[in-house]
C-alpha positions as CSV (number, residue, x, y, z in Angstrom):
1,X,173.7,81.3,76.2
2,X,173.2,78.8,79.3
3,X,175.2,76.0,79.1
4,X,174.3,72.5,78.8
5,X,175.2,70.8,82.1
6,X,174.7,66.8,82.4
7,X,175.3,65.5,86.0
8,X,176.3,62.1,86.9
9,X,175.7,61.2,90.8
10,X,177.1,58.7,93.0
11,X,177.2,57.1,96.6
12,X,179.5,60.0,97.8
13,X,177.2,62.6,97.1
14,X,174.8,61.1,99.9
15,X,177.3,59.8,102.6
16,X,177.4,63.0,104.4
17,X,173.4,63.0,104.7
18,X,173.7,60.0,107.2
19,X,173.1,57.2,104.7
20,X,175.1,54.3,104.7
21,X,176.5,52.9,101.3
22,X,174.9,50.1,99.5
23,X,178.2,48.7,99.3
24,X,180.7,49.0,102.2
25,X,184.5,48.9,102.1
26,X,184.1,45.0,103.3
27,X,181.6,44.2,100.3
28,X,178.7,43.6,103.3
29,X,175.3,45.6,104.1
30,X,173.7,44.7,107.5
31,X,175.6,41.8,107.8
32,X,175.0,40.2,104.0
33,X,176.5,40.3,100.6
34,X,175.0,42.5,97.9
35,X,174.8,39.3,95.8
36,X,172.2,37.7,98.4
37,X,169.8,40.5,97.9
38,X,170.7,42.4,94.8
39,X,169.6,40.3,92.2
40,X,166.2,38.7,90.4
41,X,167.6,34.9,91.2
42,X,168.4,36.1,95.0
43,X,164.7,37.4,95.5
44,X,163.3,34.3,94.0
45,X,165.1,32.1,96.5
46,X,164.6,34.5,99.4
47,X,162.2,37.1,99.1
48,X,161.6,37.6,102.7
49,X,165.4,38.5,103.1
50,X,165.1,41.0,100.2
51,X,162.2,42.3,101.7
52,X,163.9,43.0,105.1
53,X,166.8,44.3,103.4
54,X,165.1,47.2,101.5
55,X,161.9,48.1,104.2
56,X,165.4,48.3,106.4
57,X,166.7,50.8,103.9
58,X,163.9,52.8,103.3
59,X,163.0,53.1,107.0
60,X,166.4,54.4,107.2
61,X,165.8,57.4,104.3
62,X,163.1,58.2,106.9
63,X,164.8,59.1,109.5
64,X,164.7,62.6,110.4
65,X,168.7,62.7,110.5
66,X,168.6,61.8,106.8
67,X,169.1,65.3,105.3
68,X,170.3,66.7,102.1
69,X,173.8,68.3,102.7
70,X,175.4,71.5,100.8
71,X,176.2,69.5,97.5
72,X,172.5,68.6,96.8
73,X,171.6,72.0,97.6
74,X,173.9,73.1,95.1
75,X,172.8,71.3,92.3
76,X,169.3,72.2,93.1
77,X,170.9,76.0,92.8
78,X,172.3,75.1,89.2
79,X,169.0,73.6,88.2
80,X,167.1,77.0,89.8
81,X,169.5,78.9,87.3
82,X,169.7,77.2,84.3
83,X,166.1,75.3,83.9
84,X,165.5,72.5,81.7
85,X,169.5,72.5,80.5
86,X,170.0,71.3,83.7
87,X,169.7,67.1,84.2
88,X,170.8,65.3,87.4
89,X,171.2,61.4,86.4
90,X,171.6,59.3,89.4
91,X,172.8,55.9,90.4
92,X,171.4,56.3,94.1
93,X,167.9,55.4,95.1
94,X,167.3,57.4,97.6
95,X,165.5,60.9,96.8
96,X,167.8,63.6,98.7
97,X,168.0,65.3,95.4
98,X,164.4,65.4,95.0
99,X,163.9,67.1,98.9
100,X,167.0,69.7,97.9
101,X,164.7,70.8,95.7
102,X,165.7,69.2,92.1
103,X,163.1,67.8,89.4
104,X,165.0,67.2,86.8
105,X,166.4,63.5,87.9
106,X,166.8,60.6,86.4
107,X,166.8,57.5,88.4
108,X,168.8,55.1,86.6
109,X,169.1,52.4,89.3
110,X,165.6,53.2,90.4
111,X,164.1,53.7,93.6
112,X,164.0,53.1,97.0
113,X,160.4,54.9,98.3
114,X,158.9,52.9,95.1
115,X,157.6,49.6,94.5
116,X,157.1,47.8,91.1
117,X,154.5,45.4,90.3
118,X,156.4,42.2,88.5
119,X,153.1,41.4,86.3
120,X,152.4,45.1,84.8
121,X,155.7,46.6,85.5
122,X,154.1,49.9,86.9
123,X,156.1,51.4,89.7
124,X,154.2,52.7,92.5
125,X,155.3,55.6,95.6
126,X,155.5,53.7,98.5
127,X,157.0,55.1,101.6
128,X,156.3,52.2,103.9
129,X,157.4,48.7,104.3
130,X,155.8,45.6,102.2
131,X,156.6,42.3,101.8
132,X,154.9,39.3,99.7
133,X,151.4,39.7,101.6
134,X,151.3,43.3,100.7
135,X,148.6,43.4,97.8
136,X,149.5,45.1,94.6
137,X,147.7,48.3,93.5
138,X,147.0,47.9,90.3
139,X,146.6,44.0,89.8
140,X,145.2,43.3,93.8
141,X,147.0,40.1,94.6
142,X,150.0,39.3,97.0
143,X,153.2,38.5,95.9
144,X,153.3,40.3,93.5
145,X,155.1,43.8,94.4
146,X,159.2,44.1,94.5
147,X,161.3,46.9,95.1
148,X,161.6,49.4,92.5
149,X,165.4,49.0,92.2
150,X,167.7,47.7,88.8
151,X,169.2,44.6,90.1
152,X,172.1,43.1,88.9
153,X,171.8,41.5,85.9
154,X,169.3,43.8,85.0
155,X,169.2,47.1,82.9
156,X,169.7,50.0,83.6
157,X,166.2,52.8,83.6
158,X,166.3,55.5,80.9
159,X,169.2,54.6,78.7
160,X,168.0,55.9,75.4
161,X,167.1,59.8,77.2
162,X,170.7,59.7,78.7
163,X,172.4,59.0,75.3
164,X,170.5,62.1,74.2
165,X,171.0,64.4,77.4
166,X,174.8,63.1,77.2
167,X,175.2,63.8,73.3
168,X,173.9,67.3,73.9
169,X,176.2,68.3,77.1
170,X,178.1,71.4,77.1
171,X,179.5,70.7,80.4
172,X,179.5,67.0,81.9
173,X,180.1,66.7,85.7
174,X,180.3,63.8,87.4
175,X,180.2,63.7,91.3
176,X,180.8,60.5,93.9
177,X,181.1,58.0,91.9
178,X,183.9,55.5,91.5
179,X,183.8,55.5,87.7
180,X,184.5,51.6,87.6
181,X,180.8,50.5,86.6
182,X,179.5,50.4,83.3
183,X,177.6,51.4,81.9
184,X,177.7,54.8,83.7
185,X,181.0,54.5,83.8
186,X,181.4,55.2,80.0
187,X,179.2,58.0,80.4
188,X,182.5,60.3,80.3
189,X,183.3,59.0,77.2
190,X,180.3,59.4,75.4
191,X,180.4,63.3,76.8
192,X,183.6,64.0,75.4
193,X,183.1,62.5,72.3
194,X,180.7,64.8,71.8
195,X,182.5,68.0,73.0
196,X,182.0,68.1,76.0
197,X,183.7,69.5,78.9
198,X,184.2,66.6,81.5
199,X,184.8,67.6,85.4
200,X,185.0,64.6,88.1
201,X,184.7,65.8,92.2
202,X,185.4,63.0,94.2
203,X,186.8,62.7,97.4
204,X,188.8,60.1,96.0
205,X,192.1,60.6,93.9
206,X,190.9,60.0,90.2
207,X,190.8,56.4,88.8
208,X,190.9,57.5,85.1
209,X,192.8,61.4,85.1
210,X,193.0,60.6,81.2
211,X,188.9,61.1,80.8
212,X,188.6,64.2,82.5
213,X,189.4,67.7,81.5
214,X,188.9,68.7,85.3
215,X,189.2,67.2,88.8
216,X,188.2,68.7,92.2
217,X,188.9,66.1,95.2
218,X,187.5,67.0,98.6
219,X,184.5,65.9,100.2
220,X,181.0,66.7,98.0
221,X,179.3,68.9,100.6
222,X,182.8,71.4,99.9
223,X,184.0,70.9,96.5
224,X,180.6,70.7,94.5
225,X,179.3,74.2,95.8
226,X,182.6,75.6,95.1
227,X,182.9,74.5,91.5
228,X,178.7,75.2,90.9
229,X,179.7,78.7,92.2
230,X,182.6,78.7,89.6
231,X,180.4,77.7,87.1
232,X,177.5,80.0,87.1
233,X,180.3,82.9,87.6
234,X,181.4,81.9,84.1
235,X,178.1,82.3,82.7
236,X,177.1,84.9,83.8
């Protein structure tokens, strides 16, 4: 029987597509602290900053050096082979899994090529940049349209399907991630409590060896078609 494989996604899956970190090494993106345009109070006090900063980031998803490298390709591979027991949950917002080819994803930090309406909550594709003039689609009036992204401070999307993909895994993997924010960083946990077999590839040395049964360092676009390989050769 196909296994059950749950993966968790991270920043390091996408930094060999071109794609710069939401957080760099120095806590700063384009020249500002993540608290000054990550969060509900930060878009109330300045929402024309916040604006900038995500039309910046989405224009930047747009570019046509923006690819998906080998390790999205991959995944989209595992998905091709083992159908709905495959789920991709991801803490990025941009959609390189979705142009490698994967469906199955859940966006728990949302979505950058999205916008939300902060009346109706109904989130809306939208490839292009807005700002507070922009008039909402599905109440028409300005102002009212944010960017499609879990802030901090706020919760996380589709908690209650991840508990369930998570409780049924044969086989959790998770790839690029630093493992140091909750909640998905107690994903592992809740995995192995319920049997199953944990793998971390990172191109970091692992933070917690004790929750893994299985680490692979080395840079995504390497060591997660490598171990995919591995893991379709076993059940085969």
């Amino acid at each position: 029987m196909k296994p059950s494989v749950v993966i968790l996604t991270g920043a390091g899956i996408s930094a060999e597509s071109g794609l710069k970190t939401f957080r760099d090494t120095d806590g700063l993106w384009e020249e500002h602290r993540v608290e000054e345009v990550a969060t509900p109070e930060a878009f109330h006090a300045n929402p024309e900053l916040v604006y900038r900063f995500y039309n910046l980031r989405r224009a930047q998803l747009r570019q046509a050096s923006v690819r998906p490298n080998a390790a999205h390709k991959a995944l989209a591979s595992l998905e091709s082979a083992l159908g709905d027991r495959c789920l991709i949950i991801t803490q990025n917002v941009d959609n390189l899994h979705e142009q490698a080819g994967s469906e199955r994803i859940l966006h728990m930090h949302g979505e950058l090529l999205s916008a939300r309406c902060s009346v109706t909550g109904r989130s809306y594709s939208y490839t292009e940049a807005f700002d507070a003039s922009t008039p909402c689609a599905c109440c028409s009036l300005p102002g009212t349209l944010r960017p499609d992204i879990v802030w901090f401070g706020e919760v996380p999307l589709y908690m209650d399907e991840i508990e369930n993909a998570l409780s049924g895994a044969d086989v959790f993997i998770a790839i690029g991630t630093s493992g140091q924010v909750y909640p998905a960083a107690g994903f592992v946990q809740v995995a192995k409590q319920y049997g199953a077999r944990t793998v971390e590839l990172n191109t970091e040395a692992p933070t917690r060896p004790d929750a893994f049964d299985d680490y692979r360092q080395g840079p995504a676009s390497e060591v997660v078609p490598a171990y995919i390989q591995t893991l379709l050769d076993e059940h085969k």
